[in-house]
Structures are given as C-alpha cells and as structure tokens.
N, C-alpha and C positions, 0 to 999 in steps of 0.2 A: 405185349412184350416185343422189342424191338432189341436186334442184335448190331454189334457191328465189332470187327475185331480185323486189325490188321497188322498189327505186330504186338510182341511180348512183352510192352513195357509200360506205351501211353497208358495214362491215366483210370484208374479200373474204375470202375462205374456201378455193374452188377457181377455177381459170381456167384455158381453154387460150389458150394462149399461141403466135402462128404460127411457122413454120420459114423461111429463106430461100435452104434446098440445093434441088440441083436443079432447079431453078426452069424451065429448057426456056426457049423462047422470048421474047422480050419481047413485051405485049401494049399495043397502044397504043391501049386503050380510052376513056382520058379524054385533055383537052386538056394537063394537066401531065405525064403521061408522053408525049406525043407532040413537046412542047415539048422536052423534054431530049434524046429521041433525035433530033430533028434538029441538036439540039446537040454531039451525042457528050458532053454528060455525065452519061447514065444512071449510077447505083449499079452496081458491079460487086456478087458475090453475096458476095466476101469481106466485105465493108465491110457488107452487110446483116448477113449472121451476126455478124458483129462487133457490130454497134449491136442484136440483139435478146437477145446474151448478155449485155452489158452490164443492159438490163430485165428479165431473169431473175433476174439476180443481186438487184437491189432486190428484187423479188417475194419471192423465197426469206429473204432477210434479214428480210422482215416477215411468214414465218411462214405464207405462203400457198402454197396446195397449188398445183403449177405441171406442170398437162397439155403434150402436144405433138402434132400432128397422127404422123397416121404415114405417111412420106417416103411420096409417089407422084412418082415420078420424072417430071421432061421436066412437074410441075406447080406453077403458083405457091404458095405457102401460107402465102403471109404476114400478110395479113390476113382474119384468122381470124372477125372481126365478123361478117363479113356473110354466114355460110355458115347461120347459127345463132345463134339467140337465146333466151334463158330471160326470162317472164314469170311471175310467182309460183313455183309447181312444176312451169310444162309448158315442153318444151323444142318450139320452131318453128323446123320445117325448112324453112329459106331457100326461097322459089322467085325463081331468079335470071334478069335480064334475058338478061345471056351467056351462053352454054351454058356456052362454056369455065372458066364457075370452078364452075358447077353439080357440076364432077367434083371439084373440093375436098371436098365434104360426106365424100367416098368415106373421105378419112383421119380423119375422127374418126365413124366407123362404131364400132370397139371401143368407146367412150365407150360411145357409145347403148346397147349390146347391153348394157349394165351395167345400164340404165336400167328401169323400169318403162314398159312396150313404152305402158301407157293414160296416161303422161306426153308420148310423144312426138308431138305431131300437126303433119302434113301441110297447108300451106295450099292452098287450091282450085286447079286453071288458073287462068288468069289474073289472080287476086289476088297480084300482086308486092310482097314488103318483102323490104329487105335490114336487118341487124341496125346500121349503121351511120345509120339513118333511125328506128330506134326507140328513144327515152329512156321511162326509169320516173321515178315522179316521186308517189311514193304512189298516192294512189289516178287519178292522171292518167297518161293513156298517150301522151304528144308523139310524132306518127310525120307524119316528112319527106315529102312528094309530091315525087318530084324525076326524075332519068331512071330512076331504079333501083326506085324504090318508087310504086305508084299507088294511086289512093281505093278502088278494090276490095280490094287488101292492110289499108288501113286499114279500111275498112267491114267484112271479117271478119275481126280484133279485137274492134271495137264488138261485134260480134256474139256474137262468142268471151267476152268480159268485160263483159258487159251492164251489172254495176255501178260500173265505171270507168267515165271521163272520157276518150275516145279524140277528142284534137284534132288533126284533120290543118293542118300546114302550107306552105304551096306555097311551093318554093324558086325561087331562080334558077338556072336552067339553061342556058347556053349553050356549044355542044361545041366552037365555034371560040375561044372565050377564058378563059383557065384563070383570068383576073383577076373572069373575074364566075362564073365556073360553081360553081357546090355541089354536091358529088359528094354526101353526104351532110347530115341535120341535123346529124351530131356535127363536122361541119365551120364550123359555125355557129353553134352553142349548145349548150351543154354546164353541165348542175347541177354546183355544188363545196360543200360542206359539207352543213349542213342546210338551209340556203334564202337560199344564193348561186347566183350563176351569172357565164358567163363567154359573152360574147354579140357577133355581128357585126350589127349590124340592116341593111346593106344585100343579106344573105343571104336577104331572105324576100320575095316578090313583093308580098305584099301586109303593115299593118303590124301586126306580132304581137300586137297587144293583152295578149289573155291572158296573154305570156309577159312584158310589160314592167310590166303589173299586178302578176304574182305574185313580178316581180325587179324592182322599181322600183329606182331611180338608184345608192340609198346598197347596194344588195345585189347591184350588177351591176361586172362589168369587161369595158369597153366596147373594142373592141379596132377597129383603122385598118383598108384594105385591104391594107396589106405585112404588117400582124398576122395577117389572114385565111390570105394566101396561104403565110406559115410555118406556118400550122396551129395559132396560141395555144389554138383552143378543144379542138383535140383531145390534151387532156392524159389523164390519168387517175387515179380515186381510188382510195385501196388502202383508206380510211376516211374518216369523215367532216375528219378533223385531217391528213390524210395524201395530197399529190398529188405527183406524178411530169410531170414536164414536163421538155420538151428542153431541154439545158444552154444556148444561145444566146437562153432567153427572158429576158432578163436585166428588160424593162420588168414581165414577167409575174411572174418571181419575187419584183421587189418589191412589189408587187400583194398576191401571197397571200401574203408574209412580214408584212404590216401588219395583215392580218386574221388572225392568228396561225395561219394551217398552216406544217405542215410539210412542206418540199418537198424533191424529191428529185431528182437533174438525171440524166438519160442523155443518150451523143450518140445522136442518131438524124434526124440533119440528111441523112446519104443516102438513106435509106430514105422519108425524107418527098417527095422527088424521083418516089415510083411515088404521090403524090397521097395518102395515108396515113401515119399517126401512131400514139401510143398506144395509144387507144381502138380507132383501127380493129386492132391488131394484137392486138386480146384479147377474146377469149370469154369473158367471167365466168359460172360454173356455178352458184355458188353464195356469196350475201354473208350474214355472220349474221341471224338474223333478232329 
C-alpha cells in the first residue's frame, strides 16, 4: 500500500470510503446531531447505507479503487475523515478529541499493516487534528483550529513539513448552535479544481486573508448560512474536472456547471443530519501524482 496526496483535487486513485452498519448507539457530539435527536428525525442506519452505496457506486464508475473499514460492531464508521489522513507519502494517525471514535482507527488497522510501518506516523499527546480540518493545497498545508483540532496538532505539521506553508485557521465554534458552529474546515472551505474554491467566510473567527488572496471573487463560490448549514462546501473531487455533491444542491450545481465541471449528484441529505458530508465520509489514500 502506497500513499501519496498533495492536494484536494488531482486524480483519486484509492480511498476509504466509511460504513453505516452497526453503528451502536447515537452519539451526540456536535450541536447538529443533538438537534435532530431531539427532533426524532435522526437518519436511521438503512437510509445511511443507502445514501453511502449510492457514493460508491460514482467512485467505482470513475475507476477508483474503493477501501471499506472493517465492521466493528456497536461502532460508528462513517465518517472516515477524520480517523486518518495522508500528506505526501505519510499516513497520520488521527489523535482524536473523543475517545469514542479514537476506536474507529481499529477498522482500517489491515490497510496500515500493508503499509511501510516508517510511512505511518503517530502525532504527539496532546497535538490534536482530525483529517476533516486538514486541506492540501500544494505546497500550503490549511489546518482548521476548531473544537477538534488545536495549534499544537498544527504546529507539529509545520514541524513535520518544514518546507511547506502550514496556515492555521481559527474557526467558529459554538457547541449550543449548530447555525454558527464548524465542526470542521472542510465544512467551510473547500479547494475545487486547480485554483477554485468553494467558501463560507462567516466560518472563520478571524478574516482569512490568505485564503480570499489566493481565491479572490472571480475563483470563489461564496455560499449563505442555509448554504453552510446543508454542507455546499463539503462536496468532493474525484479530479480536478470532476465533483460529486449532493443532489439537493441545485444553486451549487449551477455554480460548477458554468465553470465547466463535471458533476455528479448522490442523495446523501440523511446522512448530512450526523453533521457530515462527502468529504468527511472519505479517506483518500492516494490521488495521481
């Protein structure tokens, strides 16, 4: 098993891709699942499996090698992002806020053991990033400060990648209202082609500069807060001509119909109910390079 990943767009190659059997208890970690269960209308697990075989099936159609965790029972494993993440050739093992998704890593164990063991590295105690707060972006490394990921996670990166451009950005966070909280950066910004993006800017505490420099007006789609909260930014690329986003995005798909990609619609409107989308439901391994 060989990795390589240097930005969000090239060519995907391998990915794992999460499960939604089994799943065990509900866990109402962020403000959006905790919303729905007191709603009674969490995602049952049929309708997950449903809306994640549907993104399988696109994957496979476009040639892409398509992993799966391996079932641990009574455990969520859906969103696969954040358990693990690949930067160039090394693959970095999530250290996560919650225990309880910490035991997720446990199912894509066999991957790893495939792997070249001086590929795989461990980040310190205390240096938290979840793979949903880290975007590649050539030789710039965008990693989210948010509840999930802090400056010590990002500071050994910088460290890790000394020649990169490791820019941390402080998100909004607030655990009482799911209209302002960012669970993630890729909930907020997200690269699409060779040098688009797709952008919430009330997502970022402070104002992004760097990221409104390097996507200024004519290279960005700027997205509302009812856009935020359906999750526009968390679509995802299969190539730089090629994105996948949820059939209900219909503003969005005209968006990236006008700048010539091509897009590929899944339902996956339940599944976004546990706070999570495309992006988050996929571990890419390895995009061409």
């Amino acid at each position: 098993m060989e990795f390589y990943l240097k930005d969000e767009t090239a060519p995907l190659e391998s990915v794992v891709l999460g499960i939604g059997v089994n799943r065990g208890a509900a866990r109402a970690i962020n403000p959006t699942i905790r919303k729905h269960l007191q709603n009674n209308s969490a995602p049952t697990e049929e309708a997950i499996i449903r809306e994640i075989k549907t993104f399988e099936e696109v994957l496979v159609q476009n040639g892409v090698q398509v992993l799966r965790p391996e079932d641990l029972s009574g455990t969520e494993q859906i969103f696969t992002r954040d358990i693990g993440f690949v930067i160039e050739d090394y693959y970095f093992v999530a250290n996560m806020k919650h225990a309880v998704r910490q035991e997720e890593i446990q199912g894509v164990d066999y991957i790893l053991q495939q792997a070249d063991s001086s590929k795989i590295v461990h980040l310190p105690e205390g240096a938290l990033a979840e793979g949903g707060d880290v975007l590649l972006h050539g030789d710039y490394l965008f990693v989210g400060i948010s509840d999930r990921t802090n400056h010590a996670g990002a500071a050994f990166l910088q460290e890790f990648f000394p020649g990169k451009t490791v820019v941390p950005l402080d998100l909004v966070v607030d655990q009482n209202d799911s209209d302002r909280n960012i669970l993630h950066l890729d909930c907020t910004f997200q690269p699409i082609g060779k040098d688009q993006a797709i952008f919430y800017r009330e997502g970022f505490l402070k104002r992004p500069d760097i990221l409104l420099d390097m996507f200024p007006e004519e290279r960005r789609i700027d997205v509302d807060q009812r856009e935020k909260n359906l999750m526009f930014p968390n679509v995802f690329s299969i190539s730089p001509a090629k994105v996948v986003i949820e059939r209900n995005f219909h503003r969005l798909k005209e968006e990236l119909q006008k700048r010539d990609f091509e897009v590929f619609e899944v339902d996956y409107a339940e599944t976004s109910k546990l706070s999570g989308l495309l992006r988050c439901s996929t571990m890419p391994l390895r995009r061409s390079k």
